[in-house]
TISE-970031 format. One line per 10 residues: number of its first residue (from 0); their letters; for each residue x, y negated, z of N, C-alpha, C. Coordinates in pm, whole numbers, plus 32768, in hexadecimal, padded with zeros to 4 digits. Layout:
BEGIN
NUM> A> X/Y/Z/X/Y/Z/X/Y/Z ~ ...
***
This chain:
BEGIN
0> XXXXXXXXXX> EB7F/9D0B/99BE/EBE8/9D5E/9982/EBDD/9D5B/98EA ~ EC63/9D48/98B3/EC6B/9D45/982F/EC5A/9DE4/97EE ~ EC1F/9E1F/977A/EC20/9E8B/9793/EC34/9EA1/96B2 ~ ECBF/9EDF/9686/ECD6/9ED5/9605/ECC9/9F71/95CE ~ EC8E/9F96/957A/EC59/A01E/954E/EC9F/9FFD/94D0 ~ ED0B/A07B/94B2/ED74/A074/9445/ECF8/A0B6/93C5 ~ ED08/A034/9372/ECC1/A05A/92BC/ECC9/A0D1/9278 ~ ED42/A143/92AD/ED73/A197/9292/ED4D/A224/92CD ~ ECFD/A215/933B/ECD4/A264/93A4/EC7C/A2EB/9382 ~ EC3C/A350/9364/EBF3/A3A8/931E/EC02/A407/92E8
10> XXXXXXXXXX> EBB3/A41A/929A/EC0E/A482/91F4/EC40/A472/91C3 ~ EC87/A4BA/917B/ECF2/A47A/9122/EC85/A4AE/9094 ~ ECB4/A49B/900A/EC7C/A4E8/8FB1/EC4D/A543/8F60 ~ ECEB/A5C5/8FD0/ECC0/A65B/8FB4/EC6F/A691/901E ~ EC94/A637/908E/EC43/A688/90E7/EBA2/A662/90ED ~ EB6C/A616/908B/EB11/A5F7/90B4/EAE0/A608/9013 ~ EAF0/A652/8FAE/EB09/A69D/8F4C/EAC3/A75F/8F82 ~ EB36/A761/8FD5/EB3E/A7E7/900A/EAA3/A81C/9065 ~ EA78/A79F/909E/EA2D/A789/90FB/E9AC/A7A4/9085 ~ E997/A72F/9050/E913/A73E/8FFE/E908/A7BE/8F8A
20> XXXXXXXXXX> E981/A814/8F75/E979/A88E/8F26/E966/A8FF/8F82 ~ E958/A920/8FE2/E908/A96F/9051/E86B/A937/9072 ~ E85E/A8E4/90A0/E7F9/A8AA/90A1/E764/A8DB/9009 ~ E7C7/A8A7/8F80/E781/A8A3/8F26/E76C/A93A/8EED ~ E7C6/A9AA/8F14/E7B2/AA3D/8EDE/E725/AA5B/8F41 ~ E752/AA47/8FC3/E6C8/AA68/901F/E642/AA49/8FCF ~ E647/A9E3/8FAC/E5CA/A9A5/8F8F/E5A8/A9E9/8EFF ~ E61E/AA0C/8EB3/E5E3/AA44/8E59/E5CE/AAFA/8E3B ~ E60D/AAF8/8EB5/E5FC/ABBC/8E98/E5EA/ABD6/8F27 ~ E546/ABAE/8F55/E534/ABE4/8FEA/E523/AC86/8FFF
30> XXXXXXXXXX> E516/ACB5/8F95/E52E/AD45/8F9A/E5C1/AD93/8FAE ~ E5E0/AD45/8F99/E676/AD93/8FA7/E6E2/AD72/8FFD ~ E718/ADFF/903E/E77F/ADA6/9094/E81E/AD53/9079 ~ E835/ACFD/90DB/E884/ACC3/9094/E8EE/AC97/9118 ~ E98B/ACB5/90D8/E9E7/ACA0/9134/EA33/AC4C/910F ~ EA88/AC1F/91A6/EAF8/ABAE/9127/EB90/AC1C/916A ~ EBF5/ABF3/9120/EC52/AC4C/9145/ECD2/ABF1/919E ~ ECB0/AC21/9217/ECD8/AB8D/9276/ECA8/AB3F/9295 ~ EC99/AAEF/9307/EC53/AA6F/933E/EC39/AA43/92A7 ~ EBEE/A9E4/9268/EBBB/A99C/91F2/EC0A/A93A/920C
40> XXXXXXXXXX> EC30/A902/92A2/EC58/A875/92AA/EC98/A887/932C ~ ED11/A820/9398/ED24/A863/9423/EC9E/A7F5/947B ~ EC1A/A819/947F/EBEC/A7B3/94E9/EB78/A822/950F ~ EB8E/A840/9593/EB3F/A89A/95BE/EA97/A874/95D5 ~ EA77/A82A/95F4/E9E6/A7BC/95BF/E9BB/A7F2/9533 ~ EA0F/A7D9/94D7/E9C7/A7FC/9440/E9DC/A8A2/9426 ~ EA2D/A8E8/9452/EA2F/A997/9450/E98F/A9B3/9497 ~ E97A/A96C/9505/E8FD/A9A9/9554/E878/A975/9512 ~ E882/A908/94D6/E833/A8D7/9474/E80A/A915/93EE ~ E86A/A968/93E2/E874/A9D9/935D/E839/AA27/9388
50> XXXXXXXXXX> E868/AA85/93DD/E84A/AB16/9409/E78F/AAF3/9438 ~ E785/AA8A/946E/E6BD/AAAD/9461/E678/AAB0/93FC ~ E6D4/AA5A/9371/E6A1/AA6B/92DD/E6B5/AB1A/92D4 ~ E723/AB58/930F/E723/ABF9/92E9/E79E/ABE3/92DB ~ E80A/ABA4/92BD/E89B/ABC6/925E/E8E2/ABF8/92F2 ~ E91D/AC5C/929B/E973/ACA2/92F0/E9E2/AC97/92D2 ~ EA74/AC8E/933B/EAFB/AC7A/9327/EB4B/ACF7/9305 ~ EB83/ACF4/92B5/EBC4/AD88/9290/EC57/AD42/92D8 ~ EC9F/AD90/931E/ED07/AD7E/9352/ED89/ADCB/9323 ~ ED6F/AE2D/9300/EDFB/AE88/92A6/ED91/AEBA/9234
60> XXXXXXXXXX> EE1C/AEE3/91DF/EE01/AF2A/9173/EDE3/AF9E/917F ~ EDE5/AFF1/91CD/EDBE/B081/9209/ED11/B08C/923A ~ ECDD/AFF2/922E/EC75/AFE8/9263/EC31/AFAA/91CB ~ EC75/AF8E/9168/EC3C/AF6E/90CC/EC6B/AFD7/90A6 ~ EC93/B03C/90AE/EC9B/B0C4/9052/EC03/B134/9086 ~ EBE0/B12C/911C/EB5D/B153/9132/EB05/B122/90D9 ~ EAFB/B0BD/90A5/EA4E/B06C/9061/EA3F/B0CA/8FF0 ~ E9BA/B0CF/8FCB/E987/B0FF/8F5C/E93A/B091/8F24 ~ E90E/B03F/8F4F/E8B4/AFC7/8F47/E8C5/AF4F/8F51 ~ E883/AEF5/8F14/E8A6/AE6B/8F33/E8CE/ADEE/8F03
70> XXXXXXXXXX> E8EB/AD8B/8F27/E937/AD17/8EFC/E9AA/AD14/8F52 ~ EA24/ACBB/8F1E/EA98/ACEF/8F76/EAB5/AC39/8F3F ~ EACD/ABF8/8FBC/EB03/AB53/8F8D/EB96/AB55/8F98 ~ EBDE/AB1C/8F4E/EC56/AB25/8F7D/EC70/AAAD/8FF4 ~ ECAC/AAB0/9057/ECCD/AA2E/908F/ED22/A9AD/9073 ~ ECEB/A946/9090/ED57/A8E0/907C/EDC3/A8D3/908A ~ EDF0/A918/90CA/EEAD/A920/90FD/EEDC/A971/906C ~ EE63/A9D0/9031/EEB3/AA26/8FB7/EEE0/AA76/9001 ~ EF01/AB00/8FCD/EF34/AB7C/8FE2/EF8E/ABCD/8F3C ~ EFD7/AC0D/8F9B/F02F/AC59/8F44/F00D/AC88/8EE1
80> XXXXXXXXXX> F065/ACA8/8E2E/F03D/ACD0/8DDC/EFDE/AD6E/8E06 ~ F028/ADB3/8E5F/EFDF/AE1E/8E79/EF52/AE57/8E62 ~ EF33/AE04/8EEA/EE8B/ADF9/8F04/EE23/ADD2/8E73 ~ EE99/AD9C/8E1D/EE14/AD7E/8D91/EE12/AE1E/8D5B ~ EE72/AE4C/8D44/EE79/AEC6/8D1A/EE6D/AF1F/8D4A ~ EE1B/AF31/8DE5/EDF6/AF8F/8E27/ED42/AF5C/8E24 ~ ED26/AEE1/8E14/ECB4/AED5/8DD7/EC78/AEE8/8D4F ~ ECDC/AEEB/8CF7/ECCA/AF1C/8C67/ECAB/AFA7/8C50 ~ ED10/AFE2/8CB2/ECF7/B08E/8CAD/EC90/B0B9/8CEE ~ EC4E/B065/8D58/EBB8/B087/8D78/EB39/B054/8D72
90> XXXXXXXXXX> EB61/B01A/8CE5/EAED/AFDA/8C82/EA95/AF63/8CF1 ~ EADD/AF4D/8D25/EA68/AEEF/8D97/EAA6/AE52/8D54 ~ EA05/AE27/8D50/E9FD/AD8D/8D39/EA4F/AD63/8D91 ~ EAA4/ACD0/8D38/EB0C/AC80/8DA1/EAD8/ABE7/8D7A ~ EACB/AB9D/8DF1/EB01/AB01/8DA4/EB4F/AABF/8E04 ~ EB70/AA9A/8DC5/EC29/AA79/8E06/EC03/A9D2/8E24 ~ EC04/A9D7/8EAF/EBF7/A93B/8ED1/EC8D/A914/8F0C ~ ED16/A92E/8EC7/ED65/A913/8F13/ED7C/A879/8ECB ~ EDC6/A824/8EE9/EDE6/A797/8EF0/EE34/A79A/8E89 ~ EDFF/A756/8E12/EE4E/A725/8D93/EEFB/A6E5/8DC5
100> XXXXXXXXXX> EF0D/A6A5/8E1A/EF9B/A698/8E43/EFE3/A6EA/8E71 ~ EFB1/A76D/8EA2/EFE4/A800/8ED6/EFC8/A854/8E79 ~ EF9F/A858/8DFB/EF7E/A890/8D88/F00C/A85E/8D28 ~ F03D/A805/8D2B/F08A/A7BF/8CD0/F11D/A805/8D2F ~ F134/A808/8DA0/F1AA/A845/8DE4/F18C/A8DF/8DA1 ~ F140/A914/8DA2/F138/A99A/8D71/F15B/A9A3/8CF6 ~ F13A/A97E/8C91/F195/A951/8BFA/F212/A927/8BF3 ~ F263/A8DB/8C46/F2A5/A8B3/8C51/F2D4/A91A/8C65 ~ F2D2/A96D/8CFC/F335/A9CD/8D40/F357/AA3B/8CCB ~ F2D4/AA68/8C79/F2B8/AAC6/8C35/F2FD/AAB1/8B9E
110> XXXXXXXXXX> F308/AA52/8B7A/F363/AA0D/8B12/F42B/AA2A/8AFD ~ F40A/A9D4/8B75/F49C/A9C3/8BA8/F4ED/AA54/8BD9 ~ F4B9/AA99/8C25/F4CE/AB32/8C31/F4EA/AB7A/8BA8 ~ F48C/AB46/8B7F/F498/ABA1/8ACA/F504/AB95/8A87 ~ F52D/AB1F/8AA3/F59F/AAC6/8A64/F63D/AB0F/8AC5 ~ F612/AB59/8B24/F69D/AB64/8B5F/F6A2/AB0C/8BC4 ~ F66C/AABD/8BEE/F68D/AA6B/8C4E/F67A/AA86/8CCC ~ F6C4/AA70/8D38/F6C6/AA7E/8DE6/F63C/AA2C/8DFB ~ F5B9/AA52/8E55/F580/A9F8/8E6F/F599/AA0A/8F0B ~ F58F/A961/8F43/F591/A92A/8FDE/F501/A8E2/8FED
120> XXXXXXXXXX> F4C8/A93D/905A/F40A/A8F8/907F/F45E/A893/90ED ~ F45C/A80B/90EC/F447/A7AA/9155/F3F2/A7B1/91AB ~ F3C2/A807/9208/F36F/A810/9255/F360/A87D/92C1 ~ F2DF/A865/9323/F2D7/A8C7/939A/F2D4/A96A/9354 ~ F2F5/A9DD/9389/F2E1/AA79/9318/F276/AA98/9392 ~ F263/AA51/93EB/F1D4/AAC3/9416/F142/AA7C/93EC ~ F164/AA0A/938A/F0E4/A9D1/9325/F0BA/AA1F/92D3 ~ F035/AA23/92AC/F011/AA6C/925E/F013/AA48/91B9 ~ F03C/A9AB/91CF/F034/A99D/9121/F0E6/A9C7/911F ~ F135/A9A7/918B/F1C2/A9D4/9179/F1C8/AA6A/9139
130> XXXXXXXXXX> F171/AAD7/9187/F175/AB3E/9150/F12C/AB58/90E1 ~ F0D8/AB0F/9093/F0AB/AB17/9024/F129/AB05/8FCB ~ F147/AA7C/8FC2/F1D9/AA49/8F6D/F21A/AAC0/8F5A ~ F260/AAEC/8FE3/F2C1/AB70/8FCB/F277/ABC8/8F8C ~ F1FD/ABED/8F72/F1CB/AC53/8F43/F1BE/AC3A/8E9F ~ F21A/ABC1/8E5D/F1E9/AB9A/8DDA/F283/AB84/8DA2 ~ F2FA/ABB3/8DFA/F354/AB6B/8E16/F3B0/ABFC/8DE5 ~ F3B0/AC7D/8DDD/F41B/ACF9/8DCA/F437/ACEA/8E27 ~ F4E1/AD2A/8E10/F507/AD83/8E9A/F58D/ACF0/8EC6 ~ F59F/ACC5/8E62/F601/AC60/8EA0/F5CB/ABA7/8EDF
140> XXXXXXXXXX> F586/ABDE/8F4F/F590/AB9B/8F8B/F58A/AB41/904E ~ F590/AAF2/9054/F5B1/AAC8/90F6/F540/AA75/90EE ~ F52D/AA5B/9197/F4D9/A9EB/91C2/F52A/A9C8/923D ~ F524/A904/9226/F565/A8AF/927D/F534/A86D/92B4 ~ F555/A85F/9331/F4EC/A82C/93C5/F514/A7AC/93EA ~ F5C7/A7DE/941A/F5F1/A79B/9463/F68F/A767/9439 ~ F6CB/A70F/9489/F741/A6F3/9449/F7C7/A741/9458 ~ F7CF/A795/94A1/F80A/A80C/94E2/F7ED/A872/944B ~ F777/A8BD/9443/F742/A8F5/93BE/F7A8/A8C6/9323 ~ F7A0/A820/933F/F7C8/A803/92C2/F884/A802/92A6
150> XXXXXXXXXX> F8B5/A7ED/9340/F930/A7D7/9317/F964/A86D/92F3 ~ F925/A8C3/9356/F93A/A958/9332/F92A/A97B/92A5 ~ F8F7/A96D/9257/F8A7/A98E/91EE/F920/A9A3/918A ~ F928/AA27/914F/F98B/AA2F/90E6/F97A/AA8E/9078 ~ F987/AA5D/8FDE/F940/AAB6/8F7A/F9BC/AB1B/8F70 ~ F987/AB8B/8F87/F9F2/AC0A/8F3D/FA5F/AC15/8EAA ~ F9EC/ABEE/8E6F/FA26/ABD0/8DE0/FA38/AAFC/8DD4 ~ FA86/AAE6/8DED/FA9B/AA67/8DC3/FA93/AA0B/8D44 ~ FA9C/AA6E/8CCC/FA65/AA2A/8C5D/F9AE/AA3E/8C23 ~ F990/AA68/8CBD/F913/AA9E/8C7E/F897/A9E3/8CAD
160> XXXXXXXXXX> F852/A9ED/8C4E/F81D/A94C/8C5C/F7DC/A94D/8CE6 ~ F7C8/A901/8D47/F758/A8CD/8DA4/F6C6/A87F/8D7C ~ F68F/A8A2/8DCC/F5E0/A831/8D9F/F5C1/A85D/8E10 ~ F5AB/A7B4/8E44/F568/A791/8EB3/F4E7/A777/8EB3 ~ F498/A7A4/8F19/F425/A76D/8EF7/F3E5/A770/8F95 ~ F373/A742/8FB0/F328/A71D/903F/F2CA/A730/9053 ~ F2A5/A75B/9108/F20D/A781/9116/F1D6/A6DC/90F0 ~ F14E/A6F0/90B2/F11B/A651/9096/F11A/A61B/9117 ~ F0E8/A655/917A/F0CF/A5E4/921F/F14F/A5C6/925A ~ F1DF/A601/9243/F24C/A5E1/9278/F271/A544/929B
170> XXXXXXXXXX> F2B6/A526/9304/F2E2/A4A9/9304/F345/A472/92D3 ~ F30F/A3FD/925E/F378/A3EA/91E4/F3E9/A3B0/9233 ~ F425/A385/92A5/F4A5/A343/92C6/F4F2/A3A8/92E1 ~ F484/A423/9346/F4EF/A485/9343/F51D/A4E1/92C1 ~ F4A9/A4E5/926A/F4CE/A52C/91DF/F54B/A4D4/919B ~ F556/A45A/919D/F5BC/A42E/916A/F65D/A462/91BB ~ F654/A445/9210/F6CE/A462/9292/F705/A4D9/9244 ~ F69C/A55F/9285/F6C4/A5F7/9220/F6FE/A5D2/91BF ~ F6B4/A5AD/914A/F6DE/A58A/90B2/F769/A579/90C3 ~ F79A/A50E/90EB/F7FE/A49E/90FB/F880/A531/9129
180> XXXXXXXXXX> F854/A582/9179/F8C7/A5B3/91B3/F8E2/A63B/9164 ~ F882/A64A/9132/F879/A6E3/90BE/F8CD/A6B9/904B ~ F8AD/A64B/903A/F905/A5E9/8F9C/F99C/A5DF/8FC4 ~ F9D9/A5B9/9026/FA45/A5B2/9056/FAAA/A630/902F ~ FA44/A6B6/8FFD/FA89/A73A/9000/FAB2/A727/8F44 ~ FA83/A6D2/8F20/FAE1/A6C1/8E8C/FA86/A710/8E48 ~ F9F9/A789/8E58/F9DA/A7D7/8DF3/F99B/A776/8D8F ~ F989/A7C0/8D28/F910/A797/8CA9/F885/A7A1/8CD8 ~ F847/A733/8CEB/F7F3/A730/8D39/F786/A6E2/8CEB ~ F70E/A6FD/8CF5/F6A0/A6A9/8CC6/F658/A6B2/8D25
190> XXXXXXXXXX> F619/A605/8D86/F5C7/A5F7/8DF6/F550/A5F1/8DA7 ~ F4D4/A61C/8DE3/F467/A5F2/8DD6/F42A/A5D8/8E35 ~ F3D8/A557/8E62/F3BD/A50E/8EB7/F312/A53A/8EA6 ~ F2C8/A5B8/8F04/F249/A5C7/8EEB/F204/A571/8F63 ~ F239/A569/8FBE/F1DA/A526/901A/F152/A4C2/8FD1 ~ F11B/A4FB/9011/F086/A4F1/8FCE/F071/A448/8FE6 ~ F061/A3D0/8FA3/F064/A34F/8F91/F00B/A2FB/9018 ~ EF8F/A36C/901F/EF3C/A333/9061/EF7F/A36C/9100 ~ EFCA/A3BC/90F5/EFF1/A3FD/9196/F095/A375/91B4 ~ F0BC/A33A/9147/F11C/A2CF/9179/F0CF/A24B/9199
200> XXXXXXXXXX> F077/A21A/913A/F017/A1D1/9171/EFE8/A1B7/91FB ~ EF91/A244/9219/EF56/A238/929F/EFE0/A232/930B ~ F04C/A271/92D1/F0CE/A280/933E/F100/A1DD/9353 ~ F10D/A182/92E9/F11F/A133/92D5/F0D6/A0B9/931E ~ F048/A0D0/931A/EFE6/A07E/936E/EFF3/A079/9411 ~ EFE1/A0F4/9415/EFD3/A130/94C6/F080/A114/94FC ~ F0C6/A0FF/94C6/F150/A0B2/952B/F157/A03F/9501 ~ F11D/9FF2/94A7/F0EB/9F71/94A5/F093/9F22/94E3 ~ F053/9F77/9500/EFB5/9F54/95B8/F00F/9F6D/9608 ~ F049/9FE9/963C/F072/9FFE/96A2/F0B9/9FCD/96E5
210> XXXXXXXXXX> F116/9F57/966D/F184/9F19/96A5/F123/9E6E/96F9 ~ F0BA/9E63/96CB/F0AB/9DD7/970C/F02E/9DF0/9777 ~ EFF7/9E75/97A4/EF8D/9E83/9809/EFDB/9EA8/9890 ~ EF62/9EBB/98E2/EFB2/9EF6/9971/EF7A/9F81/9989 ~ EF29/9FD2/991E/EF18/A031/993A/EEFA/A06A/98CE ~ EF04/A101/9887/EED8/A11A/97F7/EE89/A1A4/9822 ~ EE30/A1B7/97F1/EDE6/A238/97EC/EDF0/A296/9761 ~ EE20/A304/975B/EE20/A361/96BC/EDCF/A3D0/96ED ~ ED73/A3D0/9694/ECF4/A42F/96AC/ED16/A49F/9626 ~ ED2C/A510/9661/ED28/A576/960D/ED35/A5F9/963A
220> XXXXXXXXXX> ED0A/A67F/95E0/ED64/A6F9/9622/EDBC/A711/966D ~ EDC2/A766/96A2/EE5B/A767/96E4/EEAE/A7DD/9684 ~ EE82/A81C/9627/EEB4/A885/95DB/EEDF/A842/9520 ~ EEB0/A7C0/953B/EECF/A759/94A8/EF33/A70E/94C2 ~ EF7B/A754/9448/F00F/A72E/9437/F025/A676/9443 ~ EFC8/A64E/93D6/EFD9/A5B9/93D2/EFB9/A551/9444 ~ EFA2/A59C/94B5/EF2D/A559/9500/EF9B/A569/956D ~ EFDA/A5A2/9588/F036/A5CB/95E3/F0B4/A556/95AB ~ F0CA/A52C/9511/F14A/A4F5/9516/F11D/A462/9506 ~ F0AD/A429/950C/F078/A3B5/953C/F05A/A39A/95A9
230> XXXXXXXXXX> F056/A40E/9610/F059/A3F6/96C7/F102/A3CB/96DA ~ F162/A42D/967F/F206/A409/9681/F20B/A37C/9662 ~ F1D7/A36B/960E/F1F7/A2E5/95CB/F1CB/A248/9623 ~ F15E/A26A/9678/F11C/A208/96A5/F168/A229/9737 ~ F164/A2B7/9754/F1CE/A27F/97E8/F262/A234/9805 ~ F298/A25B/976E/F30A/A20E/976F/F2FB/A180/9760 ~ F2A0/A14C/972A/F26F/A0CC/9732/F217/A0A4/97A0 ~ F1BF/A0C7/97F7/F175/A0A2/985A/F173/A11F/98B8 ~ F1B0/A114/992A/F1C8/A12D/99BA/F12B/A186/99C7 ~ F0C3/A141/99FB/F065/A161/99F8/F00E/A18D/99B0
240> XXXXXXXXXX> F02B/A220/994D/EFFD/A268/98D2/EF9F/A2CE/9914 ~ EF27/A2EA/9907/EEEB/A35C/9934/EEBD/A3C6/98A8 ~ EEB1/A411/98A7/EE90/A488/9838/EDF9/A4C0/9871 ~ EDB6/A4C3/982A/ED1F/A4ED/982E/ECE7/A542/97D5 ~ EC9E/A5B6/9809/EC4A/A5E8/97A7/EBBF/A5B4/977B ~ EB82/A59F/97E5/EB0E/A55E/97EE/EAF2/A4FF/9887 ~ EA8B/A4BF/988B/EA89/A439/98D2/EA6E/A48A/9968 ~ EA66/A518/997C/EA62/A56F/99FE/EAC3/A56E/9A30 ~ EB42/A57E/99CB/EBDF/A589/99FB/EC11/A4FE/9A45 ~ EBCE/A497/9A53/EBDC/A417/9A69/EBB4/A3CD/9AB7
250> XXXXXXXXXX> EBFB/A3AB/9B1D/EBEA/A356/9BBB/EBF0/A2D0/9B97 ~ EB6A/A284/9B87/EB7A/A1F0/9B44/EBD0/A186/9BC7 ~ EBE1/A1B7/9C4E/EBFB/A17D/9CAE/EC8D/A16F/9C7F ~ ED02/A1BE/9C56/ED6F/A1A9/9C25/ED71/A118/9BC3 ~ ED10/A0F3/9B86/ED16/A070/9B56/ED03/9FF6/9B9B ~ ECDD/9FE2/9C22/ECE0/9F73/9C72/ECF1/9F1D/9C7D ~ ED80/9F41/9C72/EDB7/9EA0/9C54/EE04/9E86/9BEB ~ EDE4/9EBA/9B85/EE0A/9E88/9AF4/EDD6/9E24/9AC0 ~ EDFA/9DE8/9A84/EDBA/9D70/9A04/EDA9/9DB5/9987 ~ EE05/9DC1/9939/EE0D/9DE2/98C0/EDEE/9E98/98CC
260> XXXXXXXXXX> ED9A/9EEC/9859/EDA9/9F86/9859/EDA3/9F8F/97B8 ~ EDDC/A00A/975B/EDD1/A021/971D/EDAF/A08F/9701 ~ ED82/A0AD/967B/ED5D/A121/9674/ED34/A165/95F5 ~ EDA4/A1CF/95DB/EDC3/A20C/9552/ED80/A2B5/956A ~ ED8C/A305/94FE/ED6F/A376/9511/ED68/A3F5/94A2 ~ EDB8/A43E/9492/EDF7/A4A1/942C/ED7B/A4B0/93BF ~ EDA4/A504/9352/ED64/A519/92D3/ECD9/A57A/92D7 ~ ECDC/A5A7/9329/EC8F/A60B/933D/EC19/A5F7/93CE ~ EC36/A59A/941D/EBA3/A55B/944C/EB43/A50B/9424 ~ EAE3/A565/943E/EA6B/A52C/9415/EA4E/A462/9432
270> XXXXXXXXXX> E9FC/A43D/93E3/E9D4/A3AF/9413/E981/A3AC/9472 ~ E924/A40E/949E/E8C9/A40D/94F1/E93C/A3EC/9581 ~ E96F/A43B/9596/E9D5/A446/9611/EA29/A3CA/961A ~ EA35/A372/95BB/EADC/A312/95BB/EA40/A28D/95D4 ~ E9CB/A297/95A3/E988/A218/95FA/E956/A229/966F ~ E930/A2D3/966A/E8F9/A2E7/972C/E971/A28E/9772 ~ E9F0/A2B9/977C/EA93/A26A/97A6/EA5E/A1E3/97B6 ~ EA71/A1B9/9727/EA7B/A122/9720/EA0E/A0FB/9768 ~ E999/A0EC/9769/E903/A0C1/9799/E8F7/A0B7/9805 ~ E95E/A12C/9892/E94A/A148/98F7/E9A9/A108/9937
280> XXXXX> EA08/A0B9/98F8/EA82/A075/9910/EA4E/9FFF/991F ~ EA10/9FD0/98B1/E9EE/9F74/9896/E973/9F41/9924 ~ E910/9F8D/9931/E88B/9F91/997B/E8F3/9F89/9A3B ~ E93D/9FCA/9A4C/E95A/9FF4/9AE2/E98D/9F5B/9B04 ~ EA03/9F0D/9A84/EA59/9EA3/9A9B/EA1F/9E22/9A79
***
């Protein structure tokens, strides 16, 4: 069996950014406790890997207004202007490991708002960097999913400007589609194209395998955004797409009678996990 492991497969560079700035506070302030605010990352492997270092997940803000103590990480997805200023008012250390490409949508949103402008999030609203964006974004604005969402979509004030902008993991063909049909409405519009470079890349790779194997494997979360639209991407290209968290979730007998397998895997799994995959693929066939 031929067996092709996409170049692209792993961390990406915030998340693995995000990763070693938890890691490195532990090590330097074992006295103190230390939370991140939200999963750090979506891969449940590296949350449980945290929590025996000690880091604890703060899940609402009702649960960061309790602390008196501590380190407080911000997560990679980023969170709402809020939460900085509910950490400011309770003097608690922050370091903000959110993703320089989800840092730059927050300027943006926060800019452009200032300016008067309508902002539109290109993306899922039950994401958490989606709800960060909106949280950097004022009161005028939407988030767009679907194409239904977009044809609906209508600004109140019509001379008031638009700015588009995107969750970074979105899928750029469908972000274009949206685009394409929002523009059709004639407003004053300025697109900004955030999809994060390395999340079109890997999108780019993994339906490029998928299209010439007989079977593709995507190893990731099941709660990671990007990891979910590279299982889309590879089933529309290969029939035989399986989605994996880890190599437990996985009946190697379904590969049988394949020749060709591939095998990609979202921003936020670990490498340890994407060669257990590969190795055991490799070793059974």
């Amino acid at each position: 069996m031929k067996v092709e492991l996409a170049k692209t497969a792993g961390f990406c560079f915030g998340v693995k950014r995000a990763v070693d700035t938890v890691y490195r506070q532990v090590e330097e302030h074992p006295e103190s406790p230390i939370y991140t605010y939200g999963p750090i990352i979506h891969n449940e492997e590296v949350i449980k890997d945290m929590e025996k270092h000690g880091v604890k997940v703060l899940k609402t803000a009702e649960e960061l207004e309790k602390l008196t103590e501590g380190i407080v990480i911000i997560r990679s997805h980023g969170v709402p202007k809020s939460v900085y200023k509910l950490l400011e008012e309770k003097g608690l250390s922050c370091v903000d490991a959110t993703c320089p490409f989800v840092k730059k949508i927050h300027k943006i949103a926060e800019e452009q708002s200032g300016k008067g402008a309508y902002i539109v999030v290109i993306g899922n609203p039950k994401h958490p960097e989606v709800a960060g964006i909106k949280g950097w974004a004022g009161e005028d604005v939407t988030v767009i999913e679907t194409v239904e969402e977009a044809e609906k979509f209508q600004l109140k004030n019509e001379k008031q400007k638009l700015c588009i902008v995107s969750q970074t993991t979105f899928n750029y063909k469908k972000f274009k589609e949206l685009v394409e049909i929002i523009e059709k409405k004639r407003y004053d519009i300025i697109v900004l194209n955030t999809i994060c470079s390395a999340t079109k890349e890997r999108q780019e790779e993994a339906r490029d395998i998928a299209k010439r194997v007989d079977a593709m494997i995507v190893v990731g979360d099941k709660r990671s955004s990007n990891t979910r639209k590279l299982f889309e991407i590879c089933s529309n290209a290969c029939a035989d797409t399986y989605y994996i968290q880890t190599l437990d979730d996985f009946d190697m007998n379904q590969l049988r009678s394949v020749e060709t397998v591939g095998i990609t895997a979202g921003a936020s799994t670990p490498n340890k996990i994407i060669e257990e995959v590969q190795n055991n693929v490799r070793i059974n066939f």
